[in-house]
N, C-alpha and C positions, 0 to 999 in steps of 0.2 A: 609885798607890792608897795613902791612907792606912796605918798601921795596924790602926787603928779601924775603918777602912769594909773591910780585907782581913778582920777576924774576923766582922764583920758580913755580908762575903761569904760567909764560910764555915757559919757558923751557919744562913743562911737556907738554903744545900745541903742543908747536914745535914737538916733541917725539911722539906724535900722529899723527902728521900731516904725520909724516914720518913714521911709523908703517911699519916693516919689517914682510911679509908675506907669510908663507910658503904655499905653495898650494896642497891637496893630493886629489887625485880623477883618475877616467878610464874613463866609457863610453861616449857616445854624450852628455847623462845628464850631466851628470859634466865639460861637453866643455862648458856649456852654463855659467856654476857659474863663470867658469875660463876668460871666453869673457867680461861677465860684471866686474868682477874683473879689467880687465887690460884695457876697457873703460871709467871706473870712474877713471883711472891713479893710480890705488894701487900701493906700492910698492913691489911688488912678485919678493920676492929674490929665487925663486926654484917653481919646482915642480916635486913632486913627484906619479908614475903612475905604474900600472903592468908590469910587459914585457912585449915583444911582444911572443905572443901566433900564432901557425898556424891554416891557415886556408882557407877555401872553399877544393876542389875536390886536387889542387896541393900542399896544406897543406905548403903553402907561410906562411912565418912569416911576420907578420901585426903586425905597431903600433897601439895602443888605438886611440881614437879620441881625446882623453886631451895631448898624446905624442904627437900626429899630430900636433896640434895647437899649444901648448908650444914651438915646434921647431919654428914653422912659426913667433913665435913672437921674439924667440931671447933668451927664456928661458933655463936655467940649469935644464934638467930632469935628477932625481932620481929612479932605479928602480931594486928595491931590491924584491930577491925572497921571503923572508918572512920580517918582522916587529920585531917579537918578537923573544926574544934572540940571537937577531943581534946589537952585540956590534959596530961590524962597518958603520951600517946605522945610530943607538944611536949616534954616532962621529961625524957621517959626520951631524946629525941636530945639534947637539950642537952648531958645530963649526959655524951656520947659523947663529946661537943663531934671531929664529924668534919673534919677538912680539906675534905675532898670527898666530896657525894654520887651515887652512882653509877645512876641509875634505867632498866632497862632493861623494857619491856612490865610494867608493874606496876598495871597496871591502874584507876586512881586518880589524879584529879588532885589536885596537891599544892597545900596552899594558903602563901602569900608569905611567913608566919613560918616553916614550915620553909624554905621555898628559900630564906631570908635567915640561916641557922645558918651554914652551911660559910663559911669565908673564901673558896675557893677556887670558889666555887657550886655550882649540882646541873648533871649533864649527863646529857643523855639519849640514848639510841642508838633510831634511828626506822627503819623500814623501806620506805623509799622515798627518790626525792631531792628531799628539800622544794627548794621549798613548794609540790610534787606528794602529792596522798595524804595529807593530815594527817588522826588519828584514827586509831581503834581494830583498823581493818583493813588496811592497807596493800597486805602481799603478796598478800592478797585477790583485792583490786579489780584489781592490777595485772596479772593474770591472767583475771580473768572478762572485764576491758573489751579482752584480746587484744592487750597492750602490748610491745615489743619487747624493751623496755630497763626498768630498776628500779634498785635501789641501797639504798646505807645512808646513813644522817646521822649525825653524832652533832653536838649542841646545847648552849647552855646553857639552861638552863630556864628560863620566866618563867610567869607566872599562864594564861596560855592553853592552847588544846589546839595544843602542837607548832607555835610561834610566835616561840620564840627564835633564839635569833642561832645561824648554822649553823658549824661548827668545820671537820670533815673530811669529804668527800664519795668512796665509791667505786660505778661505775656496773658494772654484767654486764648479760648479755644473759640473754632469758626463751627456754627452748626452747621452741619450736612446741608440744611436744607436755606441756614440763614440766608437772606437776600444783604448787598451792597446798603441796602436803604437800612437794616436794622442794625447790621454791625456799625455802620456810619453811625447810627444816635446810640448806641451801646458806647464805643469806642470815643467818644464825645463827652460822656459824662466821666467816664476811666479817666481822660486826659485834665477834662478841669483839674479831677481832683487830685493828680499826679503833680499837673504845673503847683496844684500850693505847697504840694509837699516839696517843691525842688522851692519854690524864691521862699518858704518856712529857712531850706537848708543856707542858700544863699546867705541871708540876712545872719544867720548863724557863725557863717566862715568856714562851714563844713560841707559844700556842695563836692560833691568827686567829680574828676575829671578823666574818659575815659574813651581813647584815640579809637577812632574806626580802622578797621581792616581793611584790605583791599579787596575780602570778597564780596563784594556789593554788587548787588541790584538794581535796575531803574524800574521807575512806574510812570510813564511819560503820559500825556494826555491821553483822553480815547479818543477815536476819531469814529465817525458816523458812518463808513464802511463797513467796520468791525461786526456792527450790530446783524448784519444780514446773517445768518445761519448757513452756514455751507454743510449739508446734510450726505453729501456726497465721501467726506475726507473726515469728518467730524466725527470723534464716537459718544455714545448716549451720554456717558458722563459728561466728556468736554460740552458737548451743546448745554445739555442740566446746568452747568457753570455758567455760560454764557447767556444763558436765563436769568438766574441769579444775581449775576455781577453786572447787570444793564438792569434790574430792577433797583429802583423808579427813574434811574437818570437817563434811559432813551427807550429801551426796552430793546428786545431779540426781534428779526421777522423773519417771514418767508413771504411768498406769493404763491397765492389757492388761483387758479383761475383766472391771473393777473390780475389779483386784487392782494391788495398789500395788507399783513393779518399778525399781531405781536402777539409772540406769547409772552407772559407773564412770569407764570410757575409752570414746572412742571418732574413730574418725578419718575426715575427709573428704574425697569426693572428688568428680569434677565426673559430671556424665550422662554425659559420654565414655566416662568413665575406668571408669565403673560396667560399660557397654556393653560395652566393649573385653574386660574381665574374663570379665563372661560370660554370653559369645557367643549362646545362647539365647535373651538377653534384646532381643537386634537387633533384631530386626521388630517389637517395641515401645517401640523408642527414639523414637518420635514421642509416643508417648502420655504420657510419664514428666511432661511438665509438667502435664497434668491430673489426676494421680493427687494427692490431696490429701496435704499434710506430714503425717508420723505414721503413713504408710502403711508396710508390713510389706513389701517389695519382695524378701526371699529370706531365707528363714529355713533352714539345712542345720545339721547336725551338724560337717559339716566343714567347712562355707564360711562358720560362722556369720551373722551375724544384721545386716540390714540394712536402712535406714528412708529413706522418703522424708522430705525435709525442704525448705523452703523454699531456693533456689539451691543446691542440693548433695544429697548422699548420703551418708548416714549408715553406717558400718560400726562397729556395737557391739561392743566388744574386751572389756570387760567389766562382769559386770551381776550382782544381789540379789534374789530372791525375798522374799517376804514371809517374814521368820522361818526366815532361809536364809542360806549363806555367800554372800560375795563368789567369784564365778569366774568362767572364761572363757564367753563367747558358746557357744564349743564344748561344754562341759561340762555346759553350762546347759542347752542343746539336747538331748542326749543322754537327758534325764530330762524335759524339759517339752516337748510339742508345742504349735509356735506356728505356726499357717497365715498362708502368704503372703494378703497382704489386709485382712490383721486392720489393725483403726487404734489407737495410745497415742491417749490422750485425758489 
């Protein structure tokens, strides 16, 4: 090696080393990209986050959990109502002029004059393994539809929803029983530490570059329909799913008696298995397939609360009254009498 081409080696190191990075992300998800980020000593010249939006019963304006944290750290937050044909957000990153942009669940599609600022491009850290799951809910879905396996991506970005070229992939498994809320802070930490290992490669000049397929998925918002339990159509598994994958972000319901009642948890098992349990119930184990889904099959204090369902047997672990805490089946029972027979509707 030249001379020349050995300072030129060295410079562009240096230039690496120092990689000026802009950071865009909102929820606790993206707290976590942003912690590992500023742990390995990046250098995060900004960040950028939603407004603060209001919220609970006194409709308080609350920062994001990325604003939270970026103040605690000493960070310049950015937080523009929209993205796109916002000439003076455009300015104000120019003037960053970042190496790389770091977008993690930030809610906003980004339009092609910012993703064309950084030299080094935008990458995004996705919550599934594309191009499974593209869009806004990922962990979600991959839970309600009773999925085995899931993962993290991280991308570079291009104009689409979650369309770019994929970098680094790690896959886990979905616990049977895990809920939306623990894969969500599982798959959160996986990701920080995924995103160093892809802008470690970046800065190297060895990030791989690797074209999505066309058999993709979408994971589009939930809508607050969904959550209602249809016990009719629905089998023990799917409902069990749909327990899971609305814990904590709305919860599942029905209506007892035209009162509105979420379950929480809950877990299933076969006529057998219900039988086997208990024993009383024997001499009408023949009858269990005609008892309509949604039927109240043993409601005790101590044996808590258990539901006919389409192919299976519902055992509610835990459930919400109207204008009531979350608590056990047993607990619940203890203060509300619910007769075997009763149907959710």
């Amino acid at each position: 090696m030249h001379f020349v081409d050995l300072m030129s080696a060295k410079a562009t190191k240096g230039m690496l080393l120092k990689m000026k990075i802009l950071f865009m992300g909102t929820p606790d998800f993206a707290k976590e990209s942003l912690k590992s980020l500023c742990e390995a000593g990046c250098n995060i010249i900004g960040v950028v986050t939603n407004p603060d939006r209001p919220q609970g019963r006194g409709m308080k304006m609350v920062a994001s959990p990325v604003k939270q944290y970026a103040l605690e750290q000493g960070f310049e937050v950015y937080q523009p109502e929209k993205v796109k044909n916002n000439e003076e957000f455009l300015n104000q990153v120019k003037d960053l002029a970042p190496d790389l942009i770091c977008v993690v669940a930030y809610g906003k599609i980004l339009p092609k004059e910012l993703l064309d600022i950084p030299p080094f491009g935008c990458i995004n850290v996705h919550g599934s393994l594309l191009p499974q799951y593209r869009g806004a809910a990922p962990i979600q879905w991959a839970v309600l539809n009773g999925d085995k396996t899931t993962g993290i991506t991280t991308m570079y970005m291009d104009v689409g929803m979650d369309t770019g070229d994929m970098i680094l992939k790690e896959e886990v498994q979905i616990g049977e029983d895990e809920t939306t809320g623990e894969l969500w802070e599982r798959l959160s930490k996986i990701g920080g530490e995924l995103l160093i290992k892809t802008v470690d490669l970046i800065k190297q000049g060895k990030a791989p570059r690797e074209k999505q397929g066309d058999n993709f998925t979408m994971a589009p918002m939930l809508q607050k329909e969904m959550a209602k339990i249809d016990w009719e159509n629905k089998t023990a598994e799917e409902i069990k799913n749909l327990i899971r994958g609305l814990n904590p972000i709305m919860g599942a319901y029905s209506f007892l008696e035209g009162k509105k009642i979420k379950l929480w948890k809950a877990q299933k098992y076969s006529e057998k298995e219900f039988v086997e349990k208990f024993e009383d119930m024997k001499p009408y184990e023949y009858k269990l397939n005609e008892i309509d889904s949604g039927t109240i099959l043993y409601s005790d204090p101590k044996e808590g609360l258990w539901i006919k369902a389409k192919e299976g047997i519902l055992e509610i672990l835990e459930v919400q009254a109207e204008n009531a805490k979350r608590m056990s089946s047993q607990d619940f029972l203890r203060g509300n009498s619910i007769q075997a027979g009763s149907v959710l509707e």
